[in-house]
N, C-alpha and C positions, 0 to 999 in steps of 0.2 A: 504494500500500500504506500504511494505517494505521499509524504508531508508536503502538505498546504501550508502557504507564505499566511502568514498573519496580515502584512501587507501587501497593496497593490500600490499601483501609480494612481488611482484615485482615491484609496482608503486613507485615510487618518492613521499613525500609528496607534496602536492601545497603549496609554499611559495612565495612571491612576487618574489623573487631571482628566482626560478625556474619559476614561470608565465614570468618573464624578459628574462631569459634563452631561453623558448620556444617561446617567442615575437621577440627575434633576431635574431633567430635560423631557427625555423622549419615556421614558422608563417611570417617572412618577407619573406622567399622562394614561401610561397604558395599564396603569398600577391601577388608580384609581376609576377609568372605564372599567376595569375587573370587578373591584369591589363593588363597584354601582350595579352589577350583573349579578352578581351571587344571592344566592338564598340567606336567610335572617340569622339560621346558624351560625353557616361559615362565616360571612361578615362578624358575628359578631367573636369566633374562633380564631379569625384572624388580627379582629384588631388591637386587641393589648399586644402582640411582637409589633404592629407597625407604632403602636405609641412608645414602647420600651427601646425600638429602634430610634425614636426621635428623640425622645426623653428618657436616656438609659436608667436603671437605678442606681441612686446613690448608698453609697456603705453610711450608715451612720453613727460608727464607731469612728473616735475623733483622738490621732493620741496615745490610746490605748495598749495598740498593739505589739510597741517596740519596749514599754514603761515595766513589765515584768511585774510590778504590782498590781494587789488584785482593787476592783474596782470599788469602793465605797458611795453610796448615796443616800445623801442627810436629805429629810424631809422636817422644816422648817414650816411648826404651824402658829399662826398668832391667834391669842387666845381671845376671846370677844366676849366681853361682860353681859351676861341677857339685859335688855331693856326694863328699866322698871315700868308696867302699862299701867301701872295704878294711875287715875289723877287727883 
């Protein structure tokens, strides 16, 4: 079997910038024609990867991880005299 050139004399070379290019481009267009097609499941199966793709998770340990101490948390309550309702 043949290896086929990745390029021609009209293609583009594939670089990240141009893979980026076509991902924002022609590929978020065809993306979302897809979704607007699908049934109520898969749409809705699909869309937290394309939310966590745009808005990845964040860790929210802060710090912690390199400090080898274990973690302590004070909980700080102020005390609140009841109301006297007498008048």
């Amino acid at each position: 079997m043949k290896k086929q050139s990745n390029t021609s004399k009209k293609e583009t070379p594939l670089t990240w910038e141009t893979f980026e290019d076509f991902i924002l481009t022609e590929g978020l267009a065809r993306y979302k024609k897809a979704l607007e097609e699908v049934d109520e499941y898969t749409y809705l199966k699909l869309y937290p990867n394309l939310l966590e793709f745009i808005k990845p998770k964040i860790k929210r340990v802060e710090g912690i991880e390199n400090s080898g101490s274990p973690v302590q948390v004070k909980v700080i309550r102020e005390e609140v005299e009841p109301q006297n309702t007498k008048r």
